[in-house]
C-alpha positions in Angstrom: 0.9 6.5 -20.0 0.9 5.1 -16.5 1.1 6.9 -13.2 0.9 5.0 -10.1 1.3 6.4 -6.6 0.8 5.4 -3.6 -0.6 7.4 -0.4 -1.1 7.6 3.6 -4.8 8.8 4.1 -4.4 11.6 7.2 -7.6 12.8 7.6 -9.4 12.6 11.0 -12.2 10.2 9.3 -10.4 8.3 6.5 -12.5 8.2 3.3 -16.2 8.3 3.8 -19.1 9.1 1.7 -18.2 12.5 1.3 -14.6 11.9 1.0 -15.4 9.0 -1.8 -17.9 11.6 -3.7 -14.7 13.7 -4.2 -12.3 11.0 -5.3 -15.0 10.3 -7.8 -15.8 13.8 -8.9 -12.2 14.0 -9.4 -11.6 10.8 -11.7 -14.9 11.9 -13.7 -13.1 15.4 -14.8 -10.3 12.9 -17.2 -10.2 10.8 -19.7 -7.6 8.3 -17.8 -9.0 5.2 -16.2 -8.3 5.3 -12.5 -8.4 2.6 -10.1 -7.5 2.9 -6.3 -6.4 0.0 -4.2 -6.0 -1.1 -0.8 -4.9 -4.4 1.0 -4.5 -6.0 -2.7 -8.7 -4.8 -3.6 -8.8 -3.1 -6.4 -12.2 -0.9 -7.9 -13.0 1.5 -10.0 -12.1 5.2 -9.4 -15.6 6.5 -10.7 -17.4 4.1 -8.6 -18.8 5.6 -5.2 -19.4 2.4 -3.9 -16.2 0.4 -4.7 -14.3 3.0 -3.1 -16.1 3.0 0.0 -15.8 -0.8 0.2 -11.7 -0.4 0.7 -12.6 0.8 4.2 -9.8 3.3 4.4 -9.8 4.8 7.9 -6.9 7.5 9.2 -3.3 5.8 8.3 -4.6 3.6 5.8 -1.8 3.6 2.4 -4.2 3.8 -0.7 -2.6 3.0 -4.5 -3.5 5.0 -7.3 -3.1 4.0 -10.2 -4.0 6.3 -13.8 -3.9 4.9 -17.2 -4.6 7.2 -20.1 -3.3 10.4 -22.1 -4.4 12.6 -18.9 -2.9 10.0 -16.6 -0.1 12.8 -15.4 -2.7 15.6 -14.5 -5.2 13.2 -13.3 -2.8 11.7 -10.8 -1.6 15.2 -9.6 -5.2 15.9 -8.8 -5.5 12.8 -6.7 -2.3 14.0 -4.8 -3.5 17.5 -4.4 -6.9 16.4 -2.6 -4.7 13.9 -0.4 -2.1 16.6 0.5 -5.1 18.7 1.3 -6.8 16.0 3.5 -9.9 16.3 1.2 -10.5 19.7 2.0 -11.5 18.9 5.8 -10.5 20.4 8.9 
């Protein structure tokens, strides 16, 4: 299965370091393959570094995209810590 979804970052910071360590700590908890994009880049959901390299500041649209038998839950996680701005204020 194949989920992809596409979201507007609204925190105050965008995605930082902290920010990315949750995106990752969240792909590593399924089995799916995750990917995010932005501006056509793609990387690997599990990899700190490639997400920071998006460069994702306040109003940026980031893609999703979850491939794998856990693909549906996986992707409602990513939209859950998005909706919640990351769990900052």
């Amino acid at each position: 299965m194949v989920k992809i979804r596409t979201f507007d970052i609204a925190n105050r910071l965008g995605i930082h370091a902290r920010v990315a360590a949750k995106l990752v700590e969240t792909a590593n908890r399924f089995q799916a393959d995750i990917f995010l994009e932005k501006d056509g880049v793609e990387v690997n959901g599990r990899s700190i570094l490639g997400i920071l390299t998006l460069f994702c500041p306040r109003g940026s649209r980031l893609t999703i995209r979850t491939e794998g038998a856990d693909a549906e839950e996986a992707m409602e996680a990513f939209a859950r810590l998005i909706a919640e701005k990351f769990g900052e204020v």
